[in-house]
Each structure stands twice: as C-alpha cells, then as structure tokens.
C-alpha positions as a Markdown table, in Angstrom:
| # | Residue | x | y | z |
|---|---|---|---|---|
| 1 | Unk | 115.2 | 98.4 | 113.2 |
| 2 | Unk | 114.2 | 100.7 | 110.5 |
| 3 | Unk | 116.1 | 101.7 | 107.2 |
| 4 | Unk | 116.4 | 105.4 | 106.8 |
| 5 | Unk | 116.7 | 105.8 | 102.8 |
| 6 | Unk | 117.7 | 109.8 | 101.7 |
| 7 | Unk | 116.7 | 111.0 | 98.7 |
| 8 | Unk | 119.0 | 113.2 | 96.7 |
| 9 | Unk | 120.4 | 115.5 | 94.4 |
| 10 | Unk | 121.3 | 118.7 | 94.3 |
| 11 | Unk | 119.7 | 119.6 | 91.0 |
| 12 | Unk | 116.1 | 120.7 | 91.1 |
| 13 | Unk | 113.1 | 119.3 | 89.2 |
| 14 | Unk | 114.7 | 115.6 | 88.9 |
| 15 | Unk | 111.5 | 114.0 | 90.7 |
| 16 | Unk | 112.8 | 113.5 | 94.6 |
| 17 | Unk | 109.9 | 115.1 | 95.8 |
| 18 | Unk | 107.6 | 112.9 | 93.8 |
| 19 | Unk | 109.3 | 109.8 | 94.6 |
| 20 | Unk | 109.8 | 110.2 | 98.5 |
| 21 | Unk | 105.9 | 111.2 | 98.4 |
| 22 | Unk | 104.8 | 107.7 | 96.0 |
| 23 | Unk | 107.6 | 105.8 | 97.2 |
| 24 | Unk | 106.1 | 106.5 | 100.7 |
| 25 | Unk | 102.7 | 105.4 | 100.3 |
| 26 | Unk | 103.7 | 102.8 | 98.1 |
| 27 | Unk | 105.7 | 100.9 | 100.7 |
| 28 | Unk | 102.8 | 101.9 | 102.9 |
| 29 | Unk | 100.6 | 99.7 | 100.6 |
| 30 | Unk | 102.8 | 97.0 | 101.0 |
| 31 | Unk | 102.3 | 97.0 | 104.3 |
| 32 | Unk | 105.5 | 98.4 | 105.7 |
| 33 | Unk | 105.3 | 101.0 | 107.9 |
| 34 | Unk | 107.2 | 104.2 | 106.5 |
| 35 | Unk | 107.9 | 107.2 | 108.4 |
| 36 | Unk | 108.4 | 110.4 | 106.0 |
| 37 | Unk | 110.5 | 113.4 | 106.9 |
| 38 | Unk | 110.2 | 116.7 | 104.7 |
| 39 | Unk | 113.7 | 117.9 | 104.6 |
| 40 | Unk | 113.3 | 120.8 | 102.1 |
| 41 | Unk | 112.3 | 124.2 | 102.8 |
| 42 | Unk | 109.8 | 124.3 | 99.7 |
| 43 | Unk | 107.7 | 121.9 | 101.9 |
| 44 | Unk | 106.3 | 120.0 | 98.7 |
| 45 | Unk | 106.2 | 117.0 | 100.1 |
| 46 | Unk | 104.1 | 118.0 | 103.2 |
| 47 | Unk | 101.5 | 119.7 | 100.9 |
| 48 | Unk | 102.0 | 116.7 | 98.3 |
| 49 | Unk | 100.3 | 114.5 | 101.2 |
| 50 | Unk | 97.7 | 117.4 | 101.7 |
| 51 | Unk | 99.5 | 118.6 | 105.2 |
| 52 | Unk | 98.5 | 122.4 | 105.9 |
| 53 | Unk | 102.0 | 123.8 | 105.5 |
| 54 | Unk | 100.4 | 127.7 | 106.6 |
| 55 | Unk | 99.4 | 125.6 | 109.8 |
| 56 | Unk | 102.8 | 123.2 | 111.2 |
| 57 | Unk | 103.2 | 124.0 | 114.7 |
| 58 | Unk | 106.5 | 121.4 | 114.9 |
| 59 | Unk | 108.2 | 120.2 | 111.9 |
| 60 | Unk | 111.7 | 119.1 | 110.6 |
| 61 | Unk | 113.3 | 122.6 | 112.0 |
| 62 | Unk | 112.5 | 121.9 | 115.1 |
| 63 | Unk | 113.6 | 117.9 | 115.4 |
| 64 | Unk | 117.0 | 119.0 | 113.9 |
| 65 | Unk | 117.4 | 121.9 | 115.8 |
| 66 | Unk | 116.2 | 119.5 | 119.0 |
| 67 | Unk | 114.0 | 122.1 | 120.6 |
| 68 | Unk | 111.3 | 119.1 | 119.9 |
| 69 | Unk | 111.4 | 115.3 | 119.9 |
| 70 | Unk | 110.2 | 113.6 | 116.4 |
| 71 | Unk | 107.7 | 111.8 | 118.4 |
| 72 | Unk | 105.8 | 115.4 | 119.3 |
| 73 | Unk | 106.1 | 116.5 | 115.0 |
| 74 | Unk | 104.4 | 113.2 | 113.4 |
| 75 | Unk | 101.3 | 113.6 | 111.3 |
| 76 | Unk | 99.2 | 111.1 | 110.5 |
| 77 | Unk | 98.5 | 110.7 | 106.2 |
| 78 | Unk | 95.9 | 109.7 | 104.7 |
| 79 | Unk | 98.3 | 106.9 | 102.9 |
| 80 | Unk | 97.7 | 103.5 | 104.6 |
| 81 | Unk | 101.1 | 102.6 | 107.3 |
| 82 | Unk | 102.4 | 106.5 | 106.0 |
| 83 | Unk | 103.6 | 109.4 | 109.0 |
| 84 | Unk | 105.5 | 112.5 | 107.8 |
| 85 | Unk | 107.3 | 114.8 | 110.2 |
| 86 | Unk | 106.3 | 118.0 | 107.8 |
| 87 | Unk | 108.6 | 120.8 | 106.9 |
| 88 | Unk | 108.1 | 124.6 | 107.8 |
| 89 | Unk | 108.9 | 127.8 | 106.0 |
| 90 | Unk | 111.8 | 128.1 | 109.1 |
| 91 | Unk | 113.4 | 125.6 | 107.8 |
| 92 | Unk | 115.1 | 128.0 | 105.4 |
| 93 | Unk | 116.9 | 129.6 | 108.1 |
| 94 | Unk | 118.7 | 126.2 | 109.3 |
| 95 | Unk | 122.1 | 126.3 | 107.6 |
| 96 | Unk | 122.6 | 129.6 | 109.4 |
| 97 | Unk | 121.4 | 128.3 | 113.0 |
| 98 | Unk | 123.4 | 125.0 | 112.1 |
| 99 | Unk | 126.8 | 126.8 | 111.4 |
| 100 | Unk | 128.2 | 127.4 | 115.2 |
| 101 | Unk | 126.8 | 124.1 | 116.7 |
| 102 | Unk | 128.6 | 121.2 | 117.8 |
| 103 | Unk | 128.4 | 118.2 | 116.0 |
| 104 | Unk | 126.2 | 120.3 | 113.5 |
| 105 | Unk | 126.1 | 116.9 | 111.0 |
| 106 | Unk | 124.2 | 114.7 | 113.8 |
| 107 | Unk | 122.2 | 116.3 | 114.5 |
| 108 | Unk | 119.1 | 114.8 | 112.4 |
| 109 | Unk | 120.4 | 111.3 | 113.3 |
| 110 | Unk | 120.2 | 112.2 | 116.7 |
| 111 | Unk | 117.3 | 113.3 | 116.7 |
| 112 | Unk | 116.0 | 110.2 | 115.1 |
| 113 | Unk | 117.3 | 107.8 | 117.1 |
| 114 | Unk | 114.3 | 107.7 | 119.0 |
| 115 | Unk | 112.2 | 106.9 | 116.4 |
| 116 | Unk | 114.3 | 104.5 | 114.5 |
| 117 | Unk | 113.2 | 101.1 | 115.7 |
| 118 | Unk | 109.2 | 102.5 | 114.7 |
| 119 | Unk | 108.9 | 102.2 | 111.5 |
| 120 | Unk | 110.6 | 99.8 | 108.7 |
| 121 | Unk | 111.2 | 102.9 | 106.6 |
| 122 | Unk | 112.2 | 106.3 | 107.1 |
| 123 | Unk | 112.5 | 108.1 | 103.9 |
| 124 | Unk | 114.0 | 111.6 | 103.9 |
| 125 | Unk | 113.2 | 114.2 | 101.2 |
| 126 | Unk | 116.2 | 116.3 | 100.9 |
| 127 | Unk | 116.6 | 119.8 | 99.3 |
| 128 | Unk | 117.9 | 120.2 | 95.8 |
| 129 | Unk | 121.3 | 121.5 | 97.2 |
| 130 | Unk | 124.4 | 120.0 | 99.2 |
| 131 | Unk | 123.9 | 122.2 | 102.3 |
| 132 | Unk | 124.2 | 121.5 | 105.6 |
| 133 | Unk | 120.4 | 120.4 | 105.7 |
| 134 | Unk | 121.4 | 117.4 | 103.0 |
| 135 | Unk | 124.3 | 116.5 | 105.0 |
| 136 | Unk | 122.7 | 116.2 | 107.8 |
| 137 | Unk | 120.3 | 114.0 | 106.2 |
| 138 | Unk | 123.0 | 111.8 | 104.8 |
| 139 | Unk | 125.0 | 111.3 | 107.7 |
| 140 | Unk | 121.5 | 109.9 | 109.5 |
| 141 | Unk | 120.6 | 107.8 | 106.5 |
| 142 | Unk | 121.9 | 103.7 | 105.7 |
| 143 | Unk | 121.3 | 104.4 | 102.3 |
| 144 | Unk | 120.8 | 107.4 | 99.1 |
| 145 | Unk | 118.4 | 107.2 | 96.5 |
| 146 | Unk | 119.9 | 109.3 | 93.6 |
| 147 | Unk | 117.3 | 110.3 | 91.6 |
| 148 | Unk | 118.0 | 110.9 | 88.0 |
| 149 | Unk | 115.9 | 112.7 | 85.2 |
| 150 | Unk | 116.1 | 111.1 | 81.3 |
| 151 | Unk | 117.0 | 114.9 | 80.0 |
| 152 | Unk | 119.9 | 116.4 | 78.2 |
| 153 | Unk | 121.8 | 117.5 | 81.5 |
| 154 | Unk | 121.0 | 114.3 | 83.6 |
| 155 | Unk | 124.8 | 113.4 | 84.2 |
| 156 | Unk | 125.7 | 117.0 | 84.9 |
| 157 | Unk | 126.1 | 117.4 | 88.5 |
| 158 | Unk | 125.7 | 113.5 | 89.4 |
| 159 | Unk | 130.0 | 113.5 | 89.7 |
| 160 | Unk | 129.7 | 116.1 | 92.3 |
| 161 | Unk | 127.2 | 114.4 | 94.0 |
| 162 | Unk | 128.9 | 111.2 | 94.3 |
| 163 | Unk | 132.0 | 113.3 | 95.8 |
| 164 | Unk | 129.5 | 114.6 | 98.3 |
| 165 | Unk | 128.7 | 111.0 | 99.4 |
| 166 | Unk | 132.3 | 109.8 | 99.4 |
| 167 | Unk | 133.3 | 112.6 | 101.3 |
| 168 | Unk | 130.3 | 111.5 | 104.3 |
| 169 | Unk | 131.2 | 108.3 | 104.2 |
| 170 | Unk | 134.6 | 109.3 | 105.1 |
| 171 | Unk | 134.4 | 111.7 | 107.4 |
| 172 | Unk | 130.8 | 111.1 | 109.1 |
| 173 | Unk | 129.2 | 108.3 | 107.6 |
| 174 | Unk | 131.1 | 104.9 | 107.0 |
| 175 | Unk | 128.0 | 103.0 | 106.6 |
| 176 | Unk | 126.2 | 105.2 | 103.9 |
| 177 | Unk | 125.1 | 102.7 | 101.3 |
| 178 | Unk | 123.4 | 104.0 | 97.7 |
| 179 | Unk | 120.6 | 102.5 | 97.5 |
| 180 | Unk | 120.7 | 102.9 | 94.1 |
| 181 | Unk | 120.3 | 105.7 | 91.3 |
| 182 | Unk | 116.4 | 106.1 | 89.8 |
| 183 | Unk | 115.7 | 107.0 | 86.2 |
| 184 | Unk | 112.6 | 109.6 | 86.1 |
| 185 | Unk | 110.7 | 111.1 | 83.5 |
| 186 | Unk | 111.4 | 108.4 | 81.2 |
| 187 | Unk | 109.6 | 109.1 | 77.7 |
| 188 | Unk | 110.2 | 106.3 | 75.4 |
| 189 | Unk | 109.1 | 108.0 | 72.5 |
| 190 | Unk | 112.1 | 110.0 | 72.8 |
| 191 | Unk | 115.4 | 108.9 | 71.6 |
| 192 | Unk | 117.5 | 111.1 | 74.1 |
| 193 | Unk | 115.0 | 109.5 | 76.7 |
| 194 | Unk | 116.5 | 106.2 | 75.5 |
| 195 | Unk | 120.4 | 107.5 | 74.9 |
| 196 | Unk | 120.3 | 108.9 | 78.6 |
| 197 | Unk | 119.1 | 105.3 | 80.0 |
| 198 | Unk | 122.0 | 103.5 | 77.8 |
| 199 | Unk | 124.6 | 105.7 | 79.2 |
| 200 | Unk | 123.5 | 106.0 | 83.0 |
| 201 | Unk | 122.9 | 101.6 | 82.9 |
| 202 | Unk | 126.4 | 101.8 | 81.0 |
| 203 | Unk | 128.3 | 103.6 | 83.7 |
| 204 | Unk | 126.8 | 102.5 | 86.5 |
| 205 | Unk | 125.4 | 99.0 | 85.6 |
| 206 | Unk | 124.4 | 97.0 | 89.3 |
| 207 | Unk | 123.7 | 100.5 | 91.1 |
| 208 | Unk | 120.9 | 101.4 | 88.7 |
| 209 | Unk | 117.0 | 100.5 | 89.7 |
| 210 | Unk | 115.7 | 97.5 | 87.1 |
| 211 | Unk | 112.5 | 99.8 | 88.0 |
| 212 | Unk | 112.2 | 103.2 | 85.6 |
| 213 | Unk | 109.5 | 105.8 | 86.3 |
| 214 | Unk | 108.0 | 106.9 | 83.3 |
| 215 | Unk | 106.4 | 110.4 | 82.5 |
| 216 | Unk | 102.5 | 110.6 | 83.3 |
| 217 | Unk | 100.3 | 113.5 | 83.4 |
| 218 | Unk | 98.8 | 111.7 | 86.6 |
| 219 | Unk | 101.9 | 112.1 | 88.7 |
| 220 | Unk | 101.8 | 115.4 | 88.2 |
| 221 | Unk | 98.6 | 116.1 | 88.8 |
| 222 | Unk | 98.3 | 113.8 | 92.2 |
| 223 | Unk | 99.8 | 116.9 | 94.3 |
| 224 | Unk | 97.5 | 119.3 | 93.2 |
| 225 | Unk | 95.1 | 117.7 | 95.4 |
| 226 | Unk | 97.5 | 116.7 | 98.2 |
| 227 | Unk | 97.5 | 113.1 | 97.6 |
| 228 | Unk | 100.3 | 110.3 | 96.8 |
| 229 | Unk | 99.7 | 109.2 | 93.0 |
| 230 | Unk | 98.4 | 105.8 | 94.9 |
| 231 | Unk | 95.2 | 107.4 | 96.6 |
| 232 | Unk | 94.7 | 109.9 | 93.5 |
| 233 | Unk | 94.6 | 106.7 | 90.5 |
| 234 | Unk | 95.9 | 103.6 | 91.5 |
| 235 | Unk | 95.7 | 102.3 | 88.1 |
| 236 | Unk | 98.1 | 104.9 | 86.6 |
| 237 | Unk | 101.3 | 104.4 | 84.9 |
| 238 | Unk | 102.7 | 106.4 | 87.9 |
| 239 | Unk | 101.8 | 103.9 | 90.5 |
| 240 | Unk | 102.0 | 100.9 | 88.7 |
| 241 | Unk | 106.1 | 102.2 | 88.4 |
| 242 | Unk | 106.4 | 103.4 | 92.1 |
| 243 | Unk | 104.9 | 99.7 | 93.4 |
| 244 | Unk | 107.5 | 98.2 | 91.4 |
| 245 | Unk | 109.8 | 100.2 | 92.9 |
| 246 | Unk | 108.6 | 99.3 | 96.4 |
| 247 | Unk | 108.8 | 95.8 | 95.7 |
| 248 | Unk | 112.6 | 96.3 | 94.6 |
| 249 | Unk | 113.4 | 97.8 | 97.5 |
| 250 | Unk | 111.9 | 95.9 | 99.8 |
| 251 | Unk | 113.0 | 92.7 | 97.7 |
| 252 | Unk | 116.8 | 94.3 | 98.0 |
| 253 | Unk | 116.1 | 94.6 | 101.8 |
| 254 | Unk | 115.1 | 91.8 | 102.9 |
C-alpha cells in the first residue's frame, strides 16, 4: 500500500516544487518506487523532470476531473523507480469546474485509489495557495510535508496553514498526518538563517526534519535542464541533503 505524502504551503517560492521533484528521484534511488503528481498549474515540476508541458495530452486535470484514469496520464522519468502524472495549463481552470460537483474534496483520492497499492510513494506537488486543488490533495494524502524557507517571513502564513490542516482532518481527513515541516534555503552564513532554524525547532520541536536543505546554486540550476538535482550532480550539496531526507522518511516509515 503506498503512502501519498502532499507537499504544501500556500506561500510561493518556499522550495515545494524542488523538493517534490528531488525528494522524488531521491526515494527513486533508494529504490522505492515513487509515483509523482504535478498538482500546480505552473507545471514546474513536469518541466523540472524535462516533461514537454506544450505537449500533455492527459494530466492531473483530467484524473481529478475523472474524464481519465491515472493509469492512462503516467509518464515515464528519466529518474530511476520515478512516474509523474504531469500537470496542464487547464489545470488553472479546476477550482471553477470543481465548485458545483459532488463530493468536489474526493475527488483526487478517488481518482487514486486505483493506483494506490503501485507504488510505495506518491508525492503530490501542490500549488502555493489553499484552493480547492490543495484540498483536494490533502484530503487524498496520509501525510503533509510543510515546507519552510530560512527567511524573514518564514512563520508568516505557517498558522493559517496549520488551520487549513486541522480543518481537513475534521471535516474530510481524520487520518492526515504531517509528515513533518522542512527547513529550505538554509545559509549558514547568515545569522537570520540560523535565528529562523532556532525558532521553527523551538516551536515545533519532534515535527521538524533532523534533515535541512541548504542553499546551492546546483539546485537551482538542475531545472533548467529538466532534470532532478540527482541526475544533474549527484555530488552536490543539494543531493547529498534530499538523500538524507529520503533516508528520514523512509526510516520514519518503515
């Protein structure tokens, strides 16, 4: 039976993208078999594993809106052990489509039912909002990775996200689990860097990754050629963080 992890938060730029896209092929690695699903209009993660995004026949719009099954949207990656249902520009339009449906929460997790029990992982990249699309995702997922950026505003936002979660768990979700909240775009030369760390292990002690994810020019670079920071330099700073990650997950899971 497969895990389906979530990764979220509703502010932008705080590294989900880049750690469903590493965390991804770096469970792959380690020989799990991890199913990806681009959740996010933007599509970064598609193109992050070098998916034509101009050229997605079936994607994520599709599965939720069930016109498709999952099974007819996978995509082989070039990661080892990595598929990614890949996201399309439609997607945008979903909260609309969403609003007058039925059960309009399920209906990711019903449409991933079918696929559940194929993979060990499922990771879900979500959009940097609360939307229906995110709630969706949350109500299909066991568990949330929160990521959260070493920067000024890093708390800001985190207490409404939390609500978010509390409010699935009681109304849609009982099981919803966090995972646990990742510190990204750690700079150790910085003392904020170090302040923000402090405070977030302070407050949140247990739920907080031993595993931080430090900035590297690398992990940026890695999408630029549509490749997972693993394939693109395997020696980096980047991947050497996102493998200990894995391990800490897996390690957690098992």
């Amino acid at each position: 039976m497969g895990k389906i992890i979530a990764i979220a938060n509703q502010k932008g730029g705080v590294g989900k993208t880049t750690t469903s896209v590493n965390l991804a092929a770096s469970l792959g690695v380690l020989e799990k078999k991890v199913l990806l699903i681009d959740a996010d209009p933007q599509a970064n993660a598609s193109s992050g594993l070098g998916i034509d995004i101009e050229n997605i026949a079936i994607g994520t719009y599709q599965i939720v809106e069930h016109s498709n099954r999952p099974e007819e949207a996978i995509i082989k990656c070039t990661a080892p052990n990595v598929d990614i249902i890949p996201a399309h520009i439609d997607l945008v339009a979903i909260e609309i489509e969403l609003v007058d449906k039925e059960n309009r929460e399920y209906m990711l997790k019903e449409a991933l039912a079918s696929v559940k029990d194929n993979y060990d992982y499922i990771l879900i990249d979500c959009a940097p909002s609360l939307g229906l699309l995110t709630l969706n995702a949350l109500t299909a997922a066991d568990s949330v990775i929160i990521p959260i950026q070493c920067e000024y505003y890093a708390l800001e936002g985190l207490g409404k996200l939390l609500n978010t979660i509390k409010s699935v768990q009681k109304i849609h979700n009982p099981d919803l689990d966090i995972e646990g909240l990742l510190l990204t775009m750690f700079d150790s030369r910085l003392r904020l860097s170090n302040q923000v760390v402090e405070e977030v292990q302070k407050h949140f002690n247990d739920m907080v990754f031993n595993t931080i994810i430090q900035r590297n020019v690398k992990l940026s670079e890695a999408p630029s050629y549509g490749e997972s920071i693993i394939n693109y330099d395997a020696t980096s700073k980047g991947a050497t963080n996102y493998l200990h990650l894995a391990q800490e997950i897996i390690q957690k899971n098992s």
